[in-house]
Each structure stands twice: as structure tokens, then as C-alpha cells.
N, C-alpha and C positions, 0 to 999 in steps of 0.2 A: 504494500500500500504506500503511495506518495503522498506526501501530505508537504504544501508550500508554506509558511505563514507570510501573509504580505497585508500592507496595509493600505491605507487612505494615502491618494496623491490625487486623484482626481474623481470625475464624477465615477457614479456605479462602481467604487472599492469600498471595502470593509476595514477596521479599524483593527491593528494587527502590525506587526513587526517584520518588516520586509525580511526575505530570504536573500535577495537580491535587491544590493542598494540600488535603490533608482537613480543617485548622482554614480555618474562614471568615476569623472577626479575632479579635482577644482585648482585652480590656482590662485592663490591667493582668498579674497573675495569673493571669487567669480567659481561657483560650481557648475559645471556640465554634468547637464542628466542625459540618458538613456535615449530618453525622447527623443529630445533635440537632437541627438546623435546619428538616431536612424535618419529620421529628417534629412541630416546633413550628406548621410551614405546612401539614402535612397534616391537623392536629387545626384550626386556625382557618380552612382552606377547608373543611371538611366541617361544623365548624358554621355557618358562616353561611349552605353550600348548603338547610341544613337548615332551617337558618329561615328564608330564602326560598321551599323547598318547601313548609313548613307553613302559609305565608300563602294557599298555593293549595288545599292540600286537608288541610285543619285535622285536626289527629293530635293533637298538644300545646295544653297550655290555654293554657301564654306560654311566653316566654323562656325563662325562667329554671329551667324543666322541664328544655328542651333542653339548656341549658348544662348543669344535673347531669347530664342522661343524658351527656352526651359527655365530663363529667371522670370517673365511676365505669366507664364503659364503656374510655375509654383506660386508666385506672389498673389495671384489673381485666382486662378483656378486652385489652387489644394490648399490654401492659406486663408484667402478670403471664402470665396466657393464653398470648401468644408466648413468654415462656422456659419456661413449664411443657411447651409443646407441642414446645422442643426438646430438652430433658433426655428427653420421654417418647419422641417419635419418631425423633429421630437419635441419640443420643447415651446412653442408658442405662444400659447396664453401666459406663461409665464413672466420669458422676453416685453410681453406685451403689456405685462404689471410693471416689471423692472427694465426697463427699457437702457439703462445705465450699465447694466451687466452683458449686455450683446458684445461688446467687445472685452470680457475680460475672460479671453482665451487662456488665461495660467488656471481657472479654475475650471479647466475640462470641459468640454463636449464639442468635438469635428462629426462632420457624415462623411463617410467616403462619395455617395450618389449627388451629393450638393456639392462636391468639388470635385467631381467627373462632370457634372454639367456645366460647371463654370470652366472647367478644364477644355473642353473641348467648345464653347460658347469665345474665347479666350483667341485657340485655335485656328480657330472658321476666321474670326476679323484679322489676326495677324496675318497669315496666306494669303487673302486678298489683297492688305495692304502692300504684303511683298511681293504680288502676282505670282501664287506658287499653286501646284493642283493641290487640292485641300482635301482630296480622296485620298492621295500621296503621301500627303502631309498626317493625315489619322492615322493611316496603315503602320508610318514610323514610329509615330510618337506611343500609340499604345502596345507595341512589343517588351518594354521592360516594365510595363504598369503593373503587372504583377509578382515582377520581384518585389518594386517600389512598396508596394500597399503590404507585399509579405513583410518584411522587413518592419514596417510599421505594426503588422500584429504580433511582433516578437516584442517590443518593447509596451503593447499592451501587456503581456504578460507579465512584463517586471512589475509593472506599474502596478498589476493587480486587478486591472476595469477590464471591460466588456466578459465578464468570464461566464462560464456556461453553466446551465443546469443541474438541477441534482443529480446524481447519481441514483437510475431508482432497480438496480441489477444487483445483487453481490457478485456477480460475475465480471463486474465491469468497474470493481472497484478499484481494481490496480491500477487502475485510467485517472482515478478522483483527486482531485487537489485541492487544500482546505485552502480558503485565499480568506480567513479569519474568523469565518462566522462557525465555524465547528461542522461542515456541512462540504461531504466529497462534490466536487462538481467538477462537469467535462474540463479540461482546459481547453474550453472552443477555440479561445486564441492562437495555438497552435494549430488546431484542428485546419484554423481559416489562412494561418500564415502556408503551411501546405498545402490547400488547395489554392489558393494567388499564384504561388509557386508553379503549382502545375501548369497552369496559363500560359506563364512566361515562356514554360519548356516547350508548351503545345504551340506557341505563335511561332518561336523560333524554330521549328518542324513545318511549319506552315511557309515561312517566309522561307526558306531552303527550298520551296518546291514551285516559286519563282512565281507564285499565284498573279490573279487579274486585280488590280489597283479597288480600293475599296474591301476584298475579303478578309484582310486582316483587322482592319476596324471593326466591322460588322462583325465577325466569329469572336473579336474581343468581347463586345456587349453582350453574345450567346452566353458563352462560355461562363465568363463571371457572373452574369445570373443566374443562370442554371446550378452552377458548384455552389455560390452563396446560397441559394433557394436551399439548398441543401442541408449546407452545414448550420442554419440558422436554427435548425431542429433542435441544437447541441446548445446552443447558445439561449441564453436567459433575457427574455425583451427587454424594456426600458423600463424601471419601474415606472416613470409617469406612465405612460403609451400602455405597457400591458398585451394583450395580444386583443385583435381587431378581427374583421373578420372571416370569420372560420377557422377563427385559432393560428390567425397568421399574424407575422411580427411584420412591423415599419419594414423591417431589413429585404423581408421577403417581398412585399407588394412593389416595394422599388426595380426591387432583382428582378420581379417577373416582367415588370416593364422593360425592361432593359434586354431580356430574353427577348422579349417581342419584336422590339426596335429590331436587335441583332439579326435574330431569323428572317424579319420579311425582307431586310437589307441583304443577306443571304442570299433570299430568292430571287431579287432585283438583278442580283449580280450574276446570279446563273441563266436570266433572262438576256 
């Protein structure tokens, strides 16, 4: 049996004594945490995948394209985009009491689907303005989005938040992690950093086999909605939110959207 103790750093964690300190090191004054860490590794492995993809099937004119698209796309898209997409989708009436706390990002809550749409909203206007194919331009840019986003659910982990379900199997308890409340539950977090993961493997399988412009974007939206649809099962909703309807979580109803997008974009392209 595994058992973690972790505690409170952001929203949805339990009060309890980290196993894993969530500051990396600090220097001086200045502590770096985990978080910010991934952040920092998931934005410089996703651009240099980027510009080794683009050396294969030329999107960007140089560099130094790539490098803006990937500072206005994180600043805008997975920075801003992710907390706008949690104020709107989990958390709103709230927001809309405290209107003063929308921007106090150190006290937790991003959405992944509110910063893919500002992600790719971000996207669409940059291309244009750089006259670049913006079918071209998706296909690149979402090939390492699922290291990126894994990456990021390993450092939930530390933190302790988004964590999964009870455990309700004795068979399944070897899997259980106490994350403080005295109560085995999945570590979805893991659960979802391996399936993001899969993604990444499955685009770059995909982009190797030299597909028609657009299929890579479009199987992106499948794919991540589908695995998240999934793994959301393991994962514990939001306590405001709860689950909606038919015993479905926020996480899923987005994903399934996102499925849809993906497939009929799919079909379009085999048309």
C-alpha cells in the first residue's frame, strides 16, 4: 500500500505535510517551486520540439517566429486563457461575488480547455498576421501539447490538487494515495500525466507518416478528449461543480466537445 502525505498549496488539496516539497530550491529570498518549474520545462521542451518539427516540414520562416508564437501563445493562451477558462467554467458565481480575486493566480485554479481555446484563438490571429497556413501552423504547434500538459500533471501531484477518487476495491489499493484526509484515492494525476503523454507519442507517429495538413490538429482534439473523457472517471470533480449531468464532470463535457470538434475535423479532412 502507498500512502503520500501532502498538503495544502492550492485549491482542491488537503491539509497535511508534503512528501514532496513543492519549493525545488531557493536562492536567497527567492524560492522556486515545482510548479513554476514545469511551466518553465514544459514551454522550452515544446519549443525546441517545435523547431525540430519545423526543420522537417517547414511551417515557420525561422526561429524567431517560433519563439514569439510560443511567448504570446503561453502569455495569452495557457496563462491568461487557463485562468479565464477557470473563473468561467468552474468557479463563476463566485468570481462574480469576488471579482478582486480573478486575478490572484498564486491561490490556484487554471483549466486546461480555457487555455487551449485561448491557445489556439491566440494562434488563428498570429498566422494571419504573419500570412502563415494556420492549418500548418495547428498541426505544429499541438504535437508537444501533450508532453507540455503531462508535465504539468506531474507537478499536480506534488502539489497534492486535482487528485482522484476513493478507492472503492481492496484490490486496487496498492494504486491508493493518502494526499491527507486518511482516504486511499487514485492518483489521477499520474493517471492523466500518462495519458497527455500518450498523445504526444501518438502525434509524433502520426506526423512521421507525413499526413495531409490539418490531421494533426484535428486527431489532437480527438484524442485528448477521448483519453480525458476517460481518465476523468478516476478523478474526483470540483467540489463547487460536483458532477452535472448524468454523473458527468466539467472535465468530461468539455472533452467531449473537443472529441466532436476533433472527429468531424477528421472527417472534413478525409473529404
Amino acid at each position: 500500500m502507498i500512502k503520500f502525505q501532502l498538503h495544502h498549496s492550492k485549491l482542491r488539496t488537503f491539509n497535511s505535510q508534503h512528501l514532496i516539497d513543492p519549493v525545488a530550491f531557493s536562492i536567497g529570498p527567492l524560492s522556486v517551486r515545482w510548479y513554476g518549474l514545469a511551466y518553465a520545462i514544459a514551454l522550452l521542451l515544446s519549443l525546441f520540439i517545435i523547431v525540430k518539427l519545423n526543420e522537417k516540414r517547414p511551417t515557420f520562416k525561422n526561429r524567431e517566429q517560433i519563439f514569439d508564437f510560443g511567448f504570446w501563445i503561453f502569455l495569452l493562451g495557457v496563462l491568461l486563457g487557463g485562468r479565464l477558462g477557470y473563473v468561467l467554467f468552474y468557479n463563476l458565481p463566485f468570481y462574480l461575488e469576488n471579482p478582486g480575486k480573478i486575478l490572484a493566480v498564486w491561490e490556484g485554479g487554471m483549466s486546461f480547455h480555457g487555455g487551449m481555446l485561448a491557445a489556439i484563438a491566440t494562434g488563428y490571429v498570429l498566422a494571419g498576421k504573419l500570412k502563415l497556413d494556420r492549418l500548418k501552423v495547428f498541426d505544429l504547434i499541438v504535437v508537444p501539447a501533450g508532453l507540455a500538459t503531462g508535465i504539468g500533471r506531474l507537478a499536480n501531484f506534488v502539489n497534492g490538487e486535482l487528485y482522484g477518487r476513493v478507492v472503492g476495491s481492496p484490490k486496487w489499493e496498492w494504486l491508493g494515495v493518502d494526499f491527507g484526509d486518511g482516504l486511499l484515492r487514485y492518483p489521477s494525476q499520474l493517471f492523466q500525466a500518462a495519458g497527455e503523454m500518450s498523445v504526444f507519442l501518438i502525434l509524433l507517429y502520426i506526423f512521421s507518416r507525413n499526413p495531409k495538413k490539418g490531421v494533426l490538429g484535428f486527431s489532437y482534439l480527438a484524442l485528448y478528449g477521448g483519453i480525458r473523457m476517460i481518465l476523468e472517471l478516476w478523478r474526483e470533480p470540483d467540489t463547487q461543480i460536483g458532477f452535472l449531468w448524468g454523473g458527468l464532470t466539467m472535465g468530461q463535457i468539455l472533452s467531449a466537445l473537443m472529441l466532436i470538434v476533433g472527429f468531424i475535423g477528421l472527417m472534413r479532412m478525409r473529404r
